[in-house]
N, C-alpha and C positions, 0 to 999 in steps of 0.2 A: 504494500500500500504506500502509496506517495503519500498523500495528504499530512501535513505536519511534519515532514521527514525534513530535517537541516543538514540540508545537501550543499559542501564546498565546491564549488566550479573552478578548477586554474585556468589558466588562458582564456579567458570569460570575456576579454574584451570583444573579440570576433569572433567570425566564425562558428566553428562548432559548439564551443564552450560558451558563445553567447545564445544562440540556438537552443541549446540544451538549459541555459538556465531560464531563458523565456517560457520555455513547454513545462520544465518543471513549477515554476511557481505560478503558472498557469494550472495544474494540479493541483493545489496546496501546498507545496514545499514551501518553505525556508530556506531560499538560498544567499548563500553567502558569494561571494564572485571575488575574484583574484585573479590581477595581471599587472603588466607594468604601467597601462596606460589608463591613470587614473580619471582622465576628463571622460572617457570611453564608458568605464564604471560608473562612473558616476550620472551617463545618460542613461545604462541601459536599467539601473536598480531603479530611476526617476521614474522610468515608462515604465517597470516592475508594479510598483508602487500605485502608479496611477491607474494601472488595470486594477486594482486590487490585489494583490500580491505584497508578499513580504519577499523584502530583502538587503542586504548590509553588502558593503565592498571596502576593499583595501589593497594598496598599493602591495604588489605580493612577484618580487622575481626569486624561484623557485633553484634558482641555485643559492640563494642564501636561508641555510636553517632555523635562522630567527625570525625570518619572513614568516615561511612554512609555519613555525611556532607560532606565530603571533596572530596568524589566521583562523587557526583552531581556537586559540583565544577569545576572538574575537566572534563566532561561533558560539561559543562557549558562554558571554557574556550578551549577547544579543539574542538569543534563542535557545541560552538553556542544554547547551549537549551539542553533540557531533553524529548523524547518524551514516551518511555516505559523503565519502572524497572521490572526487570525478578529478582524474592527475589526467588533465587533456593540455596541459602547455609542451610545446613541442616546434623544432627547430627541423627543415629539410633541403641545406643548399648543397645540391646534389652534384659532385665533377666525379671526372674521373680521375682516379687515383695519382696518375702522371703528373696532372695541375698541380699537385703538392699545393692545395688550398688546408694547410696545415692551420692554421687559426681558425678555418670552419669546423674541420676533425673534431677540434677542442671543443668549439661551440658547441656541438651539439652532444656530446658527452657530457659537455655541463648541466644541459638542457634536457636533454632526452633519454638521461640514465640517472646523474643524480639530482636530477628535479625528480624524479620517481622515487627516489631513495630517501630522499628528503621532504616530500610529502607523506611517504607511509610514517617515516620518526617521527613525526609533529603527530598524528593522530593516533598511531599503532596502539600506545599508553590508554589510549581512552576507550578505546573498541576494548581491549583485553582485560581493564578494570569491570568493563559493564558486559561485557560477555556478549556481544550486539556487535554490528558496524558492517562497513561493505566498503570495498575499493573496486573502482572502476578505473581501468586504462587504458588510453590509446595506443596502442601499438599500431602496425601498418599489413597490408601485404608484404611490405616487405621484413616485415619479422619471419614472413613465412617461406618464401621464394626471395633467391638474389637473382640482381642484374646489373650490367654495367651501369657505373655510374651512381651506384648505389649503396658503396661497401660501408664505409661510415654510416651512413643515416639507416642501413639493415642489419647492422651489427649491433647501434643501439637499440632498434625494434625487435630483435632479436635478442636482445638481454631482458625487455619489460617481457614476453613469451616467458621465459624462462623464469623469471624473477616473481612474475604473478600466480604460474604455475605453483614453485616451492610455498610462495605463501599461502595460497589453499591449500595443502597438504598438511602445512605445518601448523595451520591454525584448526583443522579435523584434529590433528593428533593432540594438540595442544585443547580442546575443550573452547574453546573463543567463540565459534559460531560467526565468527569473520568471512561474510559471502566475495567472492570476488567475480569478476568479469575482466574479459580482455576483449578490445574491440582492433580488429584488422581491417582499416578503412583502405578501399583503393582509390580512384577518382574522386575526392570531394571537395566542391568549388569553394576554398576557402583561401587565405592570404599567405598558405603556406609555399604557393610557387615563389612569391616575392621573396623569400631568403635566397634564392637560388643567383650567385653571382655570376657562375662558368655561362656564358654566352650561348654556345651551341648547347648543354644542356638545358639550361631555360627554355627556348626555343622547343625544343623536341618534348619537355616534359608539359607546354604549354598549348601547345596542336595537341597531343594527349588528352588534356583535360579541357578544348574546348568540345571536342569530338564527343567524349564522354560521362564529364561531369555531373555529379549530381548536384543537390544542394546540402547544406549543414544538417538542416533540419532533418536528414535520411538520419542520419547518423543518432543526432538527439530524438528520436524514435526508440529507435534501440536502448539509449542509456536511460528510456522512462521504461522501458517492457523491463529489465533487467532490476530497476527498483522494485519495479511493482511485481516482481515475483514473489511468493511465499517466504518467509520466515527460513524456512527448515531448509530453501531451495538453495541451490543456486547452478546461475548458467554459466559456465565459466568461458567459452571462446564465442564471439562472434564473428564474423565472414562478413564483410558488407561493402558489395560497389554495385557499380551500373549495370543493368541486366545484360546493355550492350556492349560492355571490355570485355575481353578475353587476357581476365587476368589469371 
């Protein structure tokens, strides 16, 4: 059940993470929203708000652990508890390897591994005191399949695969009742081509996604089916692109 559920959004500003929190507090949720661009937050919780909805935002870059901390916080002090973290911030300037675009490598390691790493620490405490909680995260196809031009940004997607897996394992075995979900999004028309610097990449991952994009809101679909599953449930992988790729 959504309704009343205090659900954190990261990368909330756009995109999917703003999509997803629209539809959720559109349900009843409580959403809290985090990203870096606070004027952003600050429109989308106004129009939250003025549908009738609840909702709180905070300046939140996710490779800093006091950020992370101070979100759940804030959660915590606006709504009473923490029930689901939607860890949807995420970084994809795709080259190939030869570019030695070594300061993206980084980036998105920072971003799209321990920003995952550092979302679960800020909340992990509070799921495991109360015996409740859920994480949701983005991962990609290409957590699942590699391709040229892709090794960095599927090698992180490939660790949140891996990394979301052991923690539903380890929280069955551990008693917690910690639901998890992973979402492998392929085509989804969001602002994630604009990381992309290498030229001819761009370019090619861009005819890509005008050919077969979807919108956010496909996406934020899924991370309402997945709240709104049972208690005792949970779905752990999602699959989700355009009926028309052939991914």
């Amino acid at each position: 059940m959504i309704k009343d559920k205090v659900v954190i959004v990261t990368g909330a500003s756009s995109g999917i993470g703003e999509a997803t929190a629209r539809l959720l507090a559109g349900k009843g949720a409580k959403v809290v929203l985090g990203a870096r661009r606070t004027d952003k937050l600050e429109q989308i919780a106004r129009e939250i708000e003025d549908a009738g909805g609840q909702a709180a935002y905070a300046e939140l870059d996710v490779t800093k652990q006091a950020d992370n901390d101070a979100i759940v916080k804030l959660a915590q002090d606006r709504f009473g508890g923490v029930d689901v973290i939607f860890l949807n911030a995420g970084l994809m300037p795709n080259s190939m390897l030869s570019a030695l675009k070594t300061d993206e490598w980084h980036q998105m390691v920072d971003v799209n591994v321990k920003g995952v790493l550092n979302g679960v620490a800020a909340v992990l405490p509070t799921f495991t005191a109360q015996k409740r909680g859920q994480v949701i995260a983005n991962s990609s196809v290409a957590g699942l399949k590699a391709y040229p031009g892709g090794a960095v940004y599927g090698g992180t997607k490939w660790f949140v695969r891996d990394f979301m897996e052991v923690l539903r394992m380890e929280a069955g075995m551990e008693g917690t009742n910690i639901r998890t979900a992973t979402i492998y999004p392929a085509a989804i028309n969001t602002e994630l081509l604009n990381t992309i610097s290498d030229e001819a990449t761009s370019e090619r991952m861009q005819s890509l996604y005008a050919k077969h994009g979807i919108s956010p809101e496909r996406i934020a679909d899924v991370v309402a089916f997945a709240i709104d599953a049972p208690e005792d449930t949970t779905i752990n992988e999602f699959t989700v692109g355009p009926t028309g790729q052939p991914w």
